[in-house]
N, C-alpha and C positions, 0 to 999 in steps of 0.2 A: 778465440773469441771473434763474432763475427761481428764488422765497423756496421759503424752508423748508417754509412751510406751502400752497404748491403744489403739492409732491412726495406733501407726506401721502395724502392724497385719491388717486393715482395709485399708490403702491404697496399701499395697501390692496385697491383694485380687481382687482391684479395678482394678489395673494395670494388673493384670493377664486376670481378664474378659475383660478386653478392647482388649488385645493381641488375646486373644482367638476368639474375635468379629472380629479384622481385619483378621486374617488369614482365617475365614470363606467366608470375602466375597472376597477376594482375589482370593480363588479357586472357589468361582463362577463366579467371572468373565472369570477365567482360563478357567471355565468349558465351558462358553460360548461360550468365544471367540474359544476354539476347536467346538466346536459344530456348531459356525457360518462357520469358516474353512472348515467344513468337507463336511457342504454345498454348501459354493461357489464350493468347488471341485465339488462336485457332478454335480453342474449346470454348470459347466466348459465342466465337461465329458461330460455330456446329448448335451452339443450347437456343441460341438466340432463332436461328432459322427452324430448327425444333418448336420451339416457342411459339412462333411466326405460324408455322402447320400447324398446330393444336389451335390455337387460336384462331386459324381461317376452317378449320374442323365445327368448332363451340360455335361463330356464327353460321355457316351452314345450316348445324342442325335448329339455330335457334330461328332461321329464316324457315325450315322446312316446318318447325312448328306452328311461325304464326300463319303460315297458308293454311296449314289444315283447321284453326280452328274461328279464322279473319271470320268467314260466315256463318259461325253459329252453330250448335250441335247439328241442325238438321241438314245442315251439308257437310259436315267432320267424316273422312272415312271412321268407321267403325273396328273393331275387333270382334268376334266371335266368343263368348263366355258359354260353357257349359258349366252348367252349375245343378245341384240337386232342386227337384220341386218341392222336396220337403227329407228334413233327412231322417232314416228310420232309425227307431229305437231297438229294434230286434237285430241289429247289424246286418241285416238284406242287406245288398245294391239298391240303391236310392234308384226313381227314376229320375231323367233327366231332362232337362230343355235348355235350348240354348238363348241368353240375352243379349244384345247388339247394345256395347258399351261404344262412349266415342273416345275417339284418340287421343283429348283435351283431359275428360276425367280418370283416364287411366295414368296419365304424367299428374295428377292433382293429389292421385293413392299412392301411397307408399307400399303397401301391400301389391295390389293390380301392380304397378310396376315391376318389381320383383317377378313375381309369377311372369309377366310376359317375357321379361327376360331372363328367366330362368328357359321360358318354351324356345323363345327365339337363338338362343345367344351359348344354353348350357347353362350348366352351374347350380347350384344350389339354389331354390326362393330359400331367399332373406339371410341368405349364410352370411352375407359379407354388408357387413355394417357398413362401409363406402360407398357399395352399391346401392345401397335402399336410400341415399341419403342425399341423391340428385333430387332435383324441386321439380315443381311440375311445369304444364307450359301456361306463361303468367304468371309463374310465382318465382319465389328466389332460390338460387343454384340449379335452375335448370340447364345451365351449360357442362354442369360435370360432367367429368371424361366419358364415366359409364352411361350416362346417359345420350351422351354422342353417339357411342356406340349401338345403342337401342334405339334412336330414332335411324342411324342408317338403314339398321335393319330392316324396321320397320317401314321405312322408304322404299326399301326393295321389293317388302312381302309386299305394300298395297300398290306399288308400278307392275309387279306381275298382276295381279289381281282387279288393273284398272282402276282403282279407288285412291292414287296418286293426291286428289283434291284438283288437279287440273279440270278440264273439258272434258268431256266422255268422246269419245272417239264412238261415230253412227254410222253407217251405212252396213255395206255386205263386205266390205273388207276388213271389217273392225275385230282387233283378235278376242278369241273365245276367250274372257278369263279364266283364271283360275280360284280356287277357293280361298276368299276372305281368311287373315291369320288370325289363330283361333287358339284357346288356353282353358285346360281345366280346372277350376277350382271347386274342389269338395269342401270346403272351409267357409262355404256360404251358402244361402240359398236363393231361389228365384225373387219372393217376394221384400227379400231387403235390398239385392242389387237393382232389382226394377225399379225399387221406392228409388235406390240413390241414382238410378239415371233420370229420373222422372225430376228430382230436383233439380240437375245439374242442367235438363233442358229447359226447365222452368225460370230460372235464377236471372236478374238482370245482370249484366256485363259490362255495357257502357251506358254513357250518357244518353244516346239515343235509343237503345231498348231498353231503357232503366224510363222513358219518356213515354215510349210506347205501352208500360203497363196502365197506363191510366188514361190514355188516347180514349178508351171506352167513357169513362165517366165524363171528359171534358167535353164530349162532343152531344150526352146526353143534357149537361148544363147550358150548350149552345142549342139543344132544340131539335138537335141531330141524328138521334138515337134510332138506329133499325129495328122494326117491332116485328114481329112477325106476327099479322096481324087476321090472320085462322085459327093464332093457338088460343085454346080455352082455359079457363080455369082447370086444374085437374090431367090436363091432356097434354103441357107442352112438353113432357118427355119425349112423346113420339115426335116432335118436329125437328129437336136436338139432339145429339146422342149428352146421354145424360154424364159419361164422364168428360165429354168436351165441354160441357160446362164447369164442373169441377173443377180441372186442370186450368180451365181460362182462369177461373174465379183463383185456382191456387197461383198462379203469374200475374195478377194484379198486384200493383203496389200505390200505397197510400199517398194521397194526394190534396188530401182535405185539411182543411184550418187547423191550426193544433189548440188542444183545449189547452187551456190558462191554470187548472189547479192541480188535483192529483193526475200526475204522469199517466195515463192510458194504457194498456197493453196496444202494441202493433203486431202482427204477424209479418216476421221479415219475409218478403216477395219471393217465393217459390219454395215457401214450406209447407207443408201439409197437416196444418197442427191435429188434423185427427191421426193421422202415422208416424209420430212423433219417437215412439220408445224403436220401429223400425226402422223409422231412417237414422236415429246412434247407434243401434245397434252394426247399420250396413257401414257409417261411417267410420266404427271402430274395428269391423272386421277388415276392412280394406285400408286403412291408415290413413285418412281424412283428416289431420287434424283441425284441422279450422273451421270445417263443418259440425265435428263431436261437439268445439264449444259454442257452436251459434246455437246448437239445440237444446245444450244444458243448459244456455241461458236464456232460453225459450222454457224451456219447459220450468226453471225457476219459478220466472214470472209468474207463468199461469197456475201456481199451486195457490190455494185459495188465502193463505194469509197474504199474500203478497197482490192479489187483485185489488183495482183500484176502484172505488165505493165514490160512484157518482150521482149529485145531486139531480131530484128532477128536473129544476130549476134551468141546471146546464144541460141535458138532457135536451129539453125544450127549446132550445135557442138553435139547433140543429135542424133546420126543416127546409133548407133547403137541393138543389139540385146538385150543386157543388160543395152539397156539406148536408150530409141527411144519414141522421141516427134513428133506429129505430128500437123501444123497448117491446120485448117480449117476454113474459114469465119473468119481470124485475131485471134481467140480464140487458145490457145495451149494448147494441152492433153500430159499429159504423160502416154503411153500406154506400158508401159514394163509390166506390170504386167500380162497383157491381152492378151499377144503373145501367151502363150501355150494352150489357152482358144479358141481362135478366130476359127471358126465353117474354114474358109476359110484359114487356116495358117499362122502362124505369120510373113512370109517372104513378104506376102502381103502389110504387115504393112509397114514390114522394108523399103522395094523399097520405100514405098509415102513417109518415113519420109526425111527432108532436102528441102521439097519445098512446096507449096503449094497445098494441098491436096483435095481441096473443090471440084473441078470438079468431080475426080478419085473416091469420097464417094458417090457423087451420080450416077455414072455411075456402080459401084461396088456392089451397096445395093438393088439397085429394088424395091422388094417386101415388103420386109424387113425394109423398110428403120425406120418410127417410135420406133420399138422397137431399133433398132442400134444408133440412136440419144440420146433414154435414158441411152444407153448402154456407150455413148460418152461421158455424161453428167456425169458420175462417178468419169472420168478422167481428169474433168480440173482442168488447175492448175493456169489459167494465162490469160489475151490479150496480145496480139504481138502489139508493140510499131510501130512497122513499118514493116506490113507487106507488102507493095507494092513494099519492095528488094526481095521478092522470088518467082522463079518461076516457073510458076503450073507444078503440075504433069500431066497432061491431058491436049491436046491441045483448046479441047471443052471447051467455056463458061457453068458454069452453069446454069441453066434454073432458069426463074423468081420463079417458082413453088414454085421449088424444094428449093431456097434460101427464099422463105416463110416461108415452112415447116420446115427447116432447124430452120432458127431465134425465128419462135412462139416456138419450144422447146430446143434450149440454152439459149435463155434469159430469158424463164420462171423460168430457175435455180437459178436466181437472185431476183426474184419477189417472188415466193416461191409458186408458181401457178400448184400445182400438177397434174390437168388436164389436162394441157398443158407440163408441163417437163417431164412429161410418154408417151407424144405420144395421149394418150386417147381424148383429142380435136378434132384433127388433120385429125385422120384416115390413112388410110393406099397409100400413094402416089406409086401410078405405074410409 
């Protein structure tokens, strides 16, 4: 049997090896856990500087967006669209023509987008729901990734192509460009992507072009008004081109006193309420959303339960420069906008406004008269509740004709009959 002080010596040693076993693995886990440490760091760095790239990427393309669209479509490089002029029902090949979209309204389409990045980049249009789902420029999430990726692109085709948005490079060493980038969509045709570039160039943006659509009226209330002062009754088409007046009249925005009772129709600034069912239609084909609901709720409006039934009374109180309505056929326009525009001068206007005006338009317009009825059609706001207290401006009845052609294009405004609210049905009444 082994003494007591045998053992000693033996479990002491024991105790030691154990001590010396823990401390061992203690500083491997130390050692570990720095080592794991030093790694997450490391992939901390590596995502962070990742990060850091993508994000000096996202402003890049969001600075190359606002140069190209800082001055307004008609300086915005453009894209190339071919698109059908009409597409056939016997399955031919359509023919084709090409429309010069801007670079602003193609980042606003969800559709146009895709497509171009499908041309430029590859890939499926519209296969990949992440991709269709970058914003446009000005609106929200235009910095997704795909969409970085597309405005690079796009930066490259319009720097080969000179259309950068910089300065144009003049003289005899300036290089030849190359051909504007270009995308085909058969899923559309000429006359609805025209409608929606036509709005897009028309629409106010800021404060100061949002100011300038009524620069016209304010300066005919100051006395200002440019007349052109050859043109005749009947004849000022020739002195204007008669869709430059349209287009003017369609980028006017309302600027006159707000009436006091039943809410008015307004036509929001750069819509064309006679092309109405073709600019949702272009909105919808291209993925616009927020153009589709400005026009549904435009065209709400104007369907006839929902027009707003105004008294003569208020009617009448409208006769000035900077606030001048005029009734025609019971229907009332508010034409302030349109005074500094008007091919004939706005004091034309001013005299009809306060009585009945229907005679004095057809005796006034002639030639002219279909496109001046689309022209008219911009500006309504209202039916007169009772129009048979006011009285005419001309002592002549108007002509059966004439109140034909008249009614097939204001009323079509309400139907939504494009044919007919442009005039184009009609033809042109002498």
């Amino acid at each position: 049997m082994a003494s007591r002080g045998g053992l000693l010596p033996i479990a002491c040693q024991a105790s030691a090896d154990a001590g010396r076993t823990l401390r061992r693995r203690r500083a491997v886990r130390l050692g570990l856990a720095v080592a794991a440490g030093a790694t997450a760091a490391a992939g901390v760095a590596v995502l962070g500087y990742s990060w850091l790239l993508k994000a000096r990427r996202r402003w890049r393309a969001l600075e190359q967006l606002d140069r190209w669209v800082e001055r307004g479509p008609a300086k915005e490089p453009v894209v190339e669209c071919e698109v059908p002029v009409e597409h056939a029902l016997g399955g031919e090949e359509p023919d084709t023509d090409i429309v010069e979209v801007p670079v602003g309204l193609i980042f606003e389409c969800e559709r146009l987008r895709a497509s171009l990045r499908a041309a430029l980049l590859g890939g499926c249009e519209g296969g990949d729901a992440s991709a269709a789902a970058g914003g446009a420029a000005g609106g929200e999430g235009r910095g997704d990734e795909v969409d970085v990726e597309l405005v690079e692109a796009l930066a490259f085709a319009f720097a080969a192509y000179g259309a950068d948005g910089g300065d144009e490079e003049e003289g005899e060493d300036a290089a030849e460009p190359s051909a504007p980038p270009a995308v085909r969509l058969p899923w559309i045709d000429v006359a609805a992507l025209a409608q929606l570039t036509y709005w897009y160039d028309r629409r106010p943006r800021t404060a100061e072009e949002d100011g300038a659509g009524a620069a016209a009226g304010a300066a005919a209330a100051r006395g200002e008004e440019e007349r052109l002062v050859d043109a005749k009754y009947g004849r000022w088409t020739k002195k204007l081109s008669r869709e430059k007046v349209i287009y003017g009249a369609v980028a006017l925005r309302y600027r006159s006193r707000a009436h006091l009772g039943q809410q008015v129709f307004r036509r929001p600034a750069g819509v064309d309420v006679t092309r109405l069912g073709t600019l949702r239609r272009a909105a919808a084909l291209c993925g616009h959303g927020p153009l589709i609901g400005l026009v549904e709720e435009t065209m709400e409006r104007l369907q006839p339960r929902n027009v707003a039934r105004i008294t003569w009374e208020e009617v009448s109180r409208h006769t000035a420069k900077d606030d001048t309505w005029l009734l025609i056929d019971g229907k009332v326009y508010d034409v302030t906008p349109f005074l500094g525009l008007h091919p004939g001068g706005g004091q034309l206007i001013v005299e009809a406004a306060g009585q009945d005006a229907t005679s004095l338009f057809e005796r006034t317009h002639g030639e002219g008269l279909r496109y001046s009825l689309r022209l008219l059609n911009q500006f309504f706001i209202g039916v007169c509740a009772d129009p048979n207290k006011a009285a005419p401006a001309d002592e002549a009845q108007p002509t059966p004709e004439f109140l034909a052609t008249l009614r097939s294009i204001t009323g079509a405004l309400h139907a939504f009959d494009e044919a007919k609210a442009t005039g184009e049905a009609q033809g042109i009444l002498r």
